[in-house]
Each structure stands twice: as structure tokens, then as C-alpha cells.
C-alpha positions as CSV (number, residue, x, y, z in Angstrom):
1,X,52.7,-47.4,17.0
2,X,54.4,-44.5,15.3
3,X,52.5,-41.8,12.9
4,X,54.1,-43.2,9.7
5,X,53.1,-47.1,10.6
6,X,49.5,-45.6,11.7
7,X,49.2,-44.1,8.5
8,X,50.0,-46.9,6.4
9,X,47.4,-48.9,8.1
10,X,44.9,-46.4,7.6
11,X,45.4,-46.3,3.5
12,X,45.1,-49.8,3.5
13,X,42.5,-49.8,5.0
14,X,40.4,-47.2,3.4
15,X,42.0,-48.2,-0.4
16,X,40.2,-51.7,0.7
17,X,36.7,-50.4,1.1
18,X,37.2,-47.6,-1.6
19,X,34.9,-48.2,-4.9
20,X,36.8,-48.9,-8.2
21,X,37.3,-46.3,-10.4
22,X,35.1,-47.9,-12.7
23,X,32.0,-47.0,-10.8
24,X,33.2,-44.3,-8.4
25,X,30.8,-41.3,-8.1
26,X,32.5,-38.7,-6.1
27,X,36.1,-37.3,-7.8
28,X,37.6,-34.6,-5.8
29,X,40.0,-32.2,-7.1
30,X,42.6,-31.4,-5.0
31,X,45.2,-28.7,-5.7
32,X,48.7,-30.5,-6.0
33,X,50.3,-27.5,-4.6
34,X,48.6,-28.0,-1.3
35,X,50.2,-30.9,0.3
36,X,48.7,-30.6,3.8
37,X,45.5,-31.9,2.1
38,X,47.2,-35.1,0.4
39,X,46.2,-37.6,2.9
40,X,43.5,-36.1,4.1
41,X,41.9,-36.6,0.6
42,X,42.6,-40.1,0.1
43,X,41.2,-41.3,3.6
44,X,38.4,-39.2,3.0
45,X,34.8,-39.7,1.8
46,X,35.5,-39.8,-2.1
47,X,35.4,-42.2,-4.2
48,X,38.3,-40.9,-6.4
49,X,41.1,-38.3,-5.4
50,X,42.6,-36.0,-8.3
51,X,45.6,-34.2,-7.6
52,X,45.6,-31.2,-10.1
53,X,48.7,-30.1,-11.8
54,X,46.7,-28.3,-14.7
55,X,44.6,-25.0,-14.0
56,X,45.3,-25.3,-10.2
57,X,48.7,-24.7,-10.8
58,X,50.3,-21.6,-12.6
59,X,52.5,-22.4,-15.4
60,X,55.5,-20.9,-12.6
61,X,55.1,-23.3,-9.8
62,X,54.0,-26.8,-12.1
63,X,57.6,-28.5,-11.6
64,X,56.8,-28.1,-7.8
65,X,53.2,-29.7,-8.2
66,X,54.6,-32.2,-10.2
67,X,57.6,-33.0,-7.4
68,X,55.5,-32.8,-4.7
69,X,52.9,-35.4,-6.7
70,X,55.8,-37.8,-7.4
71,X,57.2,-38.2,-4.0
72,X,53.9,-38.7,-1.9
73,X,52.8,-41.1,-5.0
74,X,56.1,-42.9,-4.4
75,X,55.7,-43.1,-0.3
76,X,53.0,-44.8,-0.3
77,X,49.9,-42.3,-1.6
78,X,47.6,-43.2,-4.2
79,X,45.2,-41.2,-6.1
80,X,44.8,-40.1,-9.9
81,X,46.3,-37.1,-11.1
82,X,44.8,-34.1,-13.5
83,X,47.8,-33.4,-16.1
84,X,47.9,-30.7,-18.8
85,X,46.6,-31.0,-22.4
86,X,48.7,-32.1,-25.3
87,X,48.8,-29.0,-26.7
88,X,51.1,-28.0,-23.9
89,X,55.1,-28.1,-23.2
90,X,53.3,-29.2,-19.6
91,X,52.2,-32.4,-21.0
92,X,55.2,-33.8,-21.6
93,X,57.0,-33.1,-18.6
94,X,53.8,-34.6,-16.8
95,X,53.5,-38.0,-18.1
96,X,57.6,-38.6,-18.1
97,X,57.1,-37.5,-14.6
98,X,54.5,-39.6,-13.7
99,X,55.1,-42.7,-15.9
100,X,55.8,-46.0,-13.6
101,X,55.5,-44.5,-10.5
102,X,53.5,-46.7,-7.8
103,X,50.8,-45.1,-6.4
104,X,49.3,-43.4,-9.5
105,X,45.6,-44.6,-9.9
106,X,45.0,-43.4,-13.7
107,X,45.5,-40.2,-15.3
108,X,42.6,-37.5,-16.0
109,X,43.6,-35.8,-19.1
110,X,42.8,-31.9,-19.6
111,X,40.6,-30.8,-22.4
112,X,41.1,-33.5,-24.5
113,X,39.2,-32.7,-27.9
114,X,40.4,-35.8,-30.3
115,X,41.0,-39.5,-29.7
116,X,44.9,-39.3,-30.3
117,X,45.0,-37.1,-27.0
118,X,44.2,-40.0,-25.3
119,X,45.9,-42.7,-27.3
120,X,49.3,-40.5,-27.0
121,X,49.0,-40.4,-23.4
122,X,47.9,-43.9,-22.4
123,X,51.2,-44.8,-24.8
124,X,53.4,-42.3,-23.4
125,X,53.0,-43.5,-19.7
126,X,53.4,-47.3,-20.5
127,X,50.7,-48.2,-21.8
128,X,48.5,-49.8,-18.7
129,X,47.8,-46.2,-16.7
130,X,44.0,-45.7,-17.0
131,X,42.9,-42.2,-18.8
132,X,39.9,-40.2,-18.0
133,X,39.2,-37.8,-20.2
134,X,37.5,-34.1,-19.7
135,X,36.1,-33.0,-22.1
136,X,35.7,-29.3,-22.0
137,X,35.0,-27.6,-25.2
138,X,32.4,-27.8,-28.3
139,X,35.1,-29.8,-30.6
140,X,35.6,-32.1,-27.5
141,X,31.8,-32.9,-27.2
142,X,31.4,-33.4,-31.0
143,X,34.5,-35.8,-31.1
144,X,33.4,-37.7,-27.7
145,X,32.5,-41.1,-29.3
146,X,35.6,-41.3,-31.5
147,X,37.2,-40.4,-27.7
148,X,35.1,-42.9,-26.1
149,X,36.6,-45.7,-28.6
150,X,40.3,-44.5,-28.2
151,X,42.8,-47.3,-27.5
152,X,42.9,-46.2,-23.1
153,X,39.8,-44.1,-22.7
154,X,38.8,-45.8,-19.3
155,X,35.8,-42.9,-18.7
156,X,34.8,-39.5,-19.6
157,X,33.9,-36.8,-17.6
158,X,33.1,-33.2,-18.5
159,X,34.4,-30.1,-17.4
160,X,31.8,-27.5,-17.7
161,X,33.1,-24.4,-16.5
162,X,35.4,-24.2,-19.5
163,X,32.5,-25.3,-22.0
164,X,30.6,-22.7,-21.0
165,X,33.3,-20.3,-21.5
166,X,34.1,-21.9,-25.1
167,X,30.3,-21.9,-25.9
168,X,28.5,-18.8,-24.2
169,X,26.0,-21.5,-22.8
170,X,24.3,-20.9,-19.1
171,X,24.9,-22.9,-16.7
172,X,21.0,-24.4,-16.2
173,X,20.2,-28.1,-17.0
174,X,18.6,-26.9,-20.2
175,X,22.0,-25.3,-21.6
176,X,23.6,-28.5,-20.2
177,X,21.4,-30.9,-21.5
178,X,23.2,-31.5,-25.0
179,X,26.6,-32.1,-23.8
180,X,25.8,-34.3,-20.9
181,X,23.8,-36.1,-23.7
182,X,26.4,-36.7,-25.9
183,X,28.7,-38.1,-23.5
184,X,26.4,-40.8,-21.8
185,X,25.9,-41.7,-25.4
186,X,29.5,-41.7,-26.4
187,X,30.3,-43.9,-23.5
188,X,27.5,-46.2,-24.1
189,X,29.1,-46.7,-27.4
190,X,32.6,-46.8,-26.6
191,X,31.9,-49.4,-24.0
192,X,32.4,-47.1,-20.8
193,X,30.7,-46.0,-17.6
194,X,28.4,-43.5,-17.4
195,X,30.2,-40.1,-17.4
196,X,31.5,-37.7,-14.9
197,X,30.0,-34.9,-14.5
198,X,30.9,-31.1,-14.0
199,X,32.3,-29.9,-10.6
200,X,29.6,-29.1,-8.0
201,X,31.0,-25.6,-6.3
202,X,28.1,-25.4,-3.7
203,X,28.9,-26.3,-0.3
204,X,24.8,-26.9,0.3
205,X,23.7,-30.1,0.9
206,X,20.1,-29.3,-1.1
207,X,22.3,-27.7,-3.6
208,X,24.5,-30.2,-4.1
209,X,21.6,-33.1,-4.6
210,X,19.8,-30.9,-7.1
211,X,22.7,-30.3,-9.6
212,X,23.4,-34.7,-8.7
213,X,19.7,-35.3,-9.9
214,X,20.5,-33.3,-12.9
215,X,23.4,-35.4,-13.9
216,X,21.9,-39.0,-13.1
217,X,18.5,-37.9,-15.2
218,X,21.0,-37.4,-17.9
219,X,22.7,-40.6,-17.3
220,X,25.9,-39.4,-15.6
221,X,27.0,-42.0,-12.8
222,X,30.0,-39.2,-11.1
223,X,30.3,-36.1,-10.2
224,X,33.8,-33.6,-10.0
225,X,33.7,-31.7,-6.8
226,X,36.4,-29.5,-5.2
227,X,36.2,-30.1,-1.0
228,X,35.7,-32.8,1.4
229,X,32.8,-31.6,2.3
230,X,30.9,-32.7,-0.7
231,X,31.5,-36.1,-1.4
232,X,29.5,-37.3,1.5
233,X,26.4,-36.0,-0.3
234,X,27.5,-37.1,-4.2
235,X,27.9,-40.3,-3.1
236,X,24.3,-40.8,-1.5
237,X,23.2,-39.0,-4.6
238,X,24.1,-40.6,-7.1
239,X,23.5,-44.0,-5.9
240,X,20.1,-46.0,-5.5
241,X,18.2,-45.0,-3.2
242,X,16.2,-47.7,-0.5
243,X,13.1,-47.7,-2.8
244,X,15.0,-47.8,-5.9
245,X,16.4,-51.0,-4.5
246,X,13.4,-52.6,-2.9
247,X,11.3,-51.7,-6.7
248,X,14.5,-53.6,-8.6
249,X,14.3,-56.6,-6.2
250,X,10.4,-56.9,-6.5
251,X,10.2,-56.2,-10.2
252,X,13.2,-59.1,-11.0
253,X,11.6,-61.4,-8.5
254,X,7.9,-61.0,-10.1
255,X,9.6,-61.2,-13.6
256,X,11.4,-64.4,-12.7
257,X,8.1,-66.0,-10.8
258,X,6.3,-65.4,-14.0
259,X,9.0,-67.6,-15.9
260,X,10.8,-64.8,-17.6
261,X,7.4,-64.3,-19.5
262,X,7.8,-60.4,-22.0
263,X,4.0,-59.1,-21.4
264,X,4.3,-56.5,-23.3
265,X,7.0,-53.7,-24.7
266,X,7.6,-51.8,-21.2
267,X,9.0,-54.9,-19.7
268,X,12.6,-55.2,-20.9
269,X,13.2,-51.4,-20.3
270,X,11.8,-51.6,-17.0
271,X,14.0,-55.1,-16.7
272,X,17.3,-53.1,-17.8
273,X,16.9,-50.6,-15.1
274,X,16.3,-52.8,-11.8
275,X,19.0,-55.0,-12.8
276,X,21.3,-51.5,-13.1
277,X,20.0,-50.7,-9.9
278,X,20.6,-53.9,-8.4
279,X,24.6,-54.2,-9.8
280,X,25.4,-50.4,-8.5
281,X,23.5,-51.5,-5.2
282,X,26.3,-53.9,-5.1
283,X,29.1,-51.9,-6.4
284,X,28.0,-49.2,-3.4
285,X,27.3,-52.1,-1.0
286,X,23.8,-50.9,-0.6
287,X,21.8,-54.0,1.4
288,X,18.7,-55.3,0.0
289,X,15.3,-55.5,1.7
């Protein structure tokens, strides 16, 4: 078997296991200048690839990224790619380079800040392309449920390095707390998955978990990240654990032995959340007691 048949084989294979991008946890970012890392990326541990033609890229060198996207889209790659705001002469060359070509996943669009951002690129590239959008500044976060409703919003996510830098905010949970706020309840409104949130840059495991726990307290079901080293350890994260699983399956079957009986005010809360454990225990193929 040559390399090129081998390789084939092995996307197939891992885009068969891979968790939709509905529900995925771990997004890596992946430089779209760096090529050698293409592959390796998408047969990786992540649940989502990104190939980033915005701030990876200097403004020199995006005609490259965006050629170097295109063809490994159109061999045979797959993965999402991170294109430049509207604001930008970049944007346009992006989604006319990108729209129709096989391979492309969705689109994650950079600081998006109203919902015609997104409407204007989910048109431009045909109209079916899934946009994500990061949201990276304070007029983004106050316009994220008018975002979360646009016509081709399929998640948010956050960007936080650039929020901080638009809004003097620290980068501790506390300072964090309002954003991540406002876009798990913009995407509980607008119909969407739990957000995505900020890039982890730590390459510690305990690290890494902490700043996870962070998110999912919020209500963020994904995490950025920028190596494959770290989506490993987002995915366990951010998924239910054992006992979360084994409390969900006791607490539905106890509540369905009792014939579906309310006993009091703490029951359909505590209902909600096992049966949102048990449907991401099947989305991440976690077994049941």
C-alpha cells in the first residue's frame, strides 16, 4: 500500500469516529502557514481542526495560507478554517477562495461583532457552509444573542485574548465570568450549543483541567487550544465524568420507577441535567454503568 492510499484510509477512518461539530469540545488552531502539521491535525486527538488564515498569518504571506488551505482541502483534507473579519480586504478574498471547495468543514469567523457578519458570510460562501463565530470584543459580547439568531450562526465561541485587550479585563474566572455568561445565554436563546471557549495556552495537564472546569461551570461545552498536545485533556474535561454518568442513570431510573411523579421544585432541574449528561455521554461514546 502506498503513502497516499494509506493516508486516505486513515482520514476515513478517523473523520468516522470524529464527534460532530455540533458537540465537539476540543478545536485546535493550527497555523495555515505550517503545512507539515495539516494531517497530523486532522488524525489527531481533536475534536475540530481550524486552519488559521487570520492573526496567524501576516497580512504579506495570507494569499499563500489561503493556497496552501485550498489545495490540501481539495486533496482530500478536511477541517474548518479561521478567515478574517468583514471589516477586512482579507475577507473577501477568503470566502471566494474557500466557497465550494470539498473538504471545508464550516467557517470560524474572526471578531465578529453584529449579526450581518455572519449572515454576509454564510451567503457569500453558498449559503450551506456552517459559521462559528468568535466573538472577541465588548460590542461583540453585547450583540451575541442578535449573533446567536443570525440566519448561519451554527456556534459561538470566544476569543479572549483580544477581549481582554479591548476591555482591560484580567484574565481570572472572575474578570471572565460576564462574557462567558452572555454567550451560554445567547446560544441558549439562539438555539445553539453551548459555546466555545477561549484558547488554553498551558501545556499542563492540571493547568489545562482547571481553566476546562472554569468554562463548563459557566456552561461552555468547547474549548480553543493551540497544540496537539492538549486536546487529549479538553476532551476528558469537558465531558461527563464516570460518576456524573452513573448519578444521571440512577437519578432517571429512580424518577421513572416512581412513575414520573414531580416531588418537589429541585426535581426537574435535577431531571434537566442527568438527561444532559446522559445525551453528551452518548455524543462522547462514554459507556454506562
Amino acid at each position: 500500500m502506498n503513502q497516499s492510499t494509506d493516508l486516505i484510509d486513515r482520514r476515513a477512518a478517523r473523520e468516522k469516529v470524529r464527534v460532530a461539530p455540533a458537540h465537539a469540545r476540543s478545536w485546535q488552531l493550527v497555523n495555515a502557514l505550517w503545512t507539515e502539521q495539516y494531517d497530523a491535525a486532522q488524525l489527531g486527538r481533536a475534536d475540530a481542526v481550524i486552519l488559521d488564515i487570520e492573526d496567524a498569518v501576516d497580512d504579506s504571506k495570507k494569499d499563500l495560507a489561503r493556497s496552501h488551505v485550498g489545495e490540501w482541502l481539495a486533496s482530500g483534507g478536511s477541517a474548518w478554517v479561521r478567515i478574517n473579519d468583514v471589516s477586512t480586504d482579507a475577507w473577501a478574498a477568503d470566502v471566494e477562495a474557500l466557497a465550494g471547495v470539498a473538504g471545508l468543514a464550516g467557517v470560524v469567523l474572526a471578531k465578529t461583532e453584529n449579526s450581518s457578519d455572519i449572515t454576509d458570510t454564510f451567503r457569500a460562501l453558498g449559503g450551506t457552509t456552517p459559521v462559528a463565530a468568535l466573538i472577541e470584543s465588548a460590542l461583540g459580547v453585547e450583540e451575541a444573542v442578535a449573533i446567536a439568531r443570525a440566519e448561519g450562526t451554527f456556534r459561538l465561541a470566544f476569543g479572549g485574548g483580544d477581549y481582554r485587550k479591548d476591555t482591560g479585563a484580567e484574565n481570572t474566572p472572575l474578570a471572565m465570568a460576564y462574557p462567558r455568561s452572555r454567550l451560554v445565554v445567547a446560544s441558549r436563546i439562539g438555539g445553539l450549543t453551548g459555546p466555545i471557549d477561549t484558547p488554553t495556552v498551558s501545556s499542563t495537564h492540571g493547568v489545562i483541567r482547571e481553566q476546562c472546569a472554569d468554562g463548563v461551570a459557566m456552561g461552555m461545552t468547547g474549548k480553543l487550544c493551540l497544540d496537539g498536545d492538549q486536546p487529549g485533556v479538553i476532551n476528558e474535561s469537558m465531558s461527563p465524568t464516570s460518576a456524573d454518568v452513573a448519578w444521571a442513570v440512577d437519578f432517571v431510573d429512580s424518577f421513572e420507577a416512581g412513575g414520573r411523579v414531580i416531588r418537589d421544585g429541585s426535581d426537574k432541574p435535577r431531571l434537566a441535567r442527568a438527561e444532559m449528561i446522559l445525551l453528551r455521554a452518548e455524543y462522547f461514546r462514554i459507556s454506562r454503568p
